[in-house]
Structures are given as structure tokens and as C-alpha cells.
C-alpha positions as CSV (number, residue, x, y, z in Angstrom):
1,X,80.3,118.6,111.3
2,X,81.7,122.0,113.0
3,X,84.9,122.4,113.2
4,X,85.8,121.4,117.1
5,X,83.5,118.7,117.1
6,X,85.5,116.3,115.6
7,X,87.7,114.7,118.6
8,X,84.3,114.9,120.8
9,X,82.5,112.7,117.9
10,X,85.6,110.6,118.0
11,X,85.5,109.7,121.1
12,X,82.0,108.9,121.6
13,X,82.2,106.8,118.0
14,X,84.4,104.7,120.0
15,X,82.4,104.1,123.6
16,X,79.4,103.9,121.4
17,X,81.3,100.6,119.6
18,X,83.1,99.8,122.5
19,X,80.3,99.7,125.0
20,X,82.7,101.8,127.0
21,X,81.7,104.7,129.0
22,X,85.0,106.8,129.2
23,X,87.4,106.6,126.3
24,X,90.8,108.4,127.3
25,X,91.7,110.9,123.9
26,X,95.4,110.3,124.6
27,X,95.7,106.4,125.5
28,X,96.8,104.4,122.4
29,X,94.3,103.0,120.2
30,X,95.9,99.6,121.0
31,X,95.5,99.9,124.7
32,X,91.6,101.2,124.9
33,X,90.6,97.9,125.8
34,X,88.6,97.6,123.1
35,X,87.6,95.4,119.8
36,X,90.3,95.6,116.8
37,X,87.0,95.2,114.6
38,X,84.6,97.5,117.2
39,X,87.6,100.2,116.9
40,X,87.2,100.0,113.2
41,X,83.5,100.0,113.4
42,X,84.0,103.5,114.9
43,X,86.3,104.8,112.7
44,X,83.9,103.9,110.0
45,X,80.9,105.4,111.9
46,X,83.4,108.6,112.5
47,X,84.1,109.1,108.3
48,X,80.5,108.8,107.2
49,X,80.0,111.5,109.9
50,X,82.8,113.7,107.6
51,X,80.6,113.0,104.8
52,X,83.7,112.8,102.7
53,X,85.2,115.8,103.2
54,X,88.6,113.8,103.3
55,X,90.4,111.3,101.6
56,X,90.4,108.7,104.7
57,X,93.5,106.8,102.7
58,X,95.6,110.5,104.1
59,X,95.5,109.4,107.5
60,X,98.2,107.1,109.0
61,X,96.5,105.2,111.7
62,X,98.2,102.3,113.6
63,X,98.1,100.6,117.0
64,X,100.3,103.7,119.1
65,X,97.8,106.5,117.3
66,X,95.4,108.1,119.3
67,X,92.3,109.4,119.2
68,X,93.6,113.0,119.9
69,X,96.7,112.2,117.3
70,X,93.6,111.3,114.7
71,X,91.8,114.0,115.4
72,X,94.5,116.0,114.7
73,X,95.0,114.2,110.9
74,X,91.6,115.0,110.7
75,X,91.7,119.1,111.2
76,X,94.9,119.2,109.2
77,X,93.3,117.1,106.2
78,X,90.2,119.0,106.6
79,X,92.5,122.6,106.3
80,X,94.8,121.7,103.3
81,X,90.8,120.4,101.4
82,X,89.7,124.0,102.9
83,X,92.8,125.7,101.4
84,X,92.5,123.6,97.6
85,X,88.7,124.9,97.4
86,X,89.4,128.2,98.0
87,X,92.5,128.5,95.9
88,X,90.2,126.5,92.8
89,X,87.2,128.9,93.7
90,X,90.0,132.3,93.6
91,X,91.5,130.7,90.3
């Protein structure tokens, strides 16, 4: 996945699950109107989609977390696995 992508894959994960057509980034995941077990569905959907590129027990996910707040976990997991590759590969 290309870096940018992530929040857009996000986001459609979640109105693919939820059989939603707009998904606000910013509305809490608790108040998307949505499926506890569709939401996690898409989270699921949204990891395999990182082909592991993080360790999915780093992000802190609860009911006033966002979509945009998860994407950001994301981008900030994905730069400190980024910075440990590069400082193993210059070692």
C-alpha cells in the first residue's frame, strides 16, 4: 500500500462492511452507525491490506478513536518499522 493510501483504504474497509456509502474520517468509531463485529470485520480487512508491516497489537483503538486518529497510528507505526529497517540495514 502507498503511503497516503491508508485513511482512503480505511474508510472504504468500513462502508464496504458497513454497507454504508459515506463514512465520516473524523466521527467516532462508536457513532458510525455501524456493526461492533462489521467495524471489526474492516479493521481486519484493513491489516491484511498492510500485509504486516505493523504490529496491529501497537495501536490503541477504542470506541472515541477514529478513523483519521487510526490512520494516523498507522503512518506513525509504519515510520518508526521504516526507521528500525534502515538503521538494521546501516548497522
Amino acid at each position: 500500500m502507498q503511503d497516503g493510501d491508508t485513511l482512503t483504504r480505511l474508510v472504504r474497509e468500513v462502508a464496504i462492511a458497513g454497507e454504508i456509502e459515506a463514512v465520516d474520517p473524523d466521527v467516532p468509531l462508536n457513532d458510525l452507525g455501524i456493526d461492533s463485529m462489521k467495524l471489526i470485520v474492516a479493521l481486519i480487512n484493513f491489516y491484511r491490506c498492510l500485509e504486516g508491516a505493523i504490529e496491529i497489537d501497537r495501536l490503541v483503538i477504542d470506541n472515541d478513536t477514529t478513523l483519521r486518529s487510526i490512520d494516523l497510528m498507522v503512518k506513525q507505526e509504519l515510520d518508526r518499522t521504516n526507521s528500525q529497517h534502515l538503521l538494521l540495514a546501516q548497522g
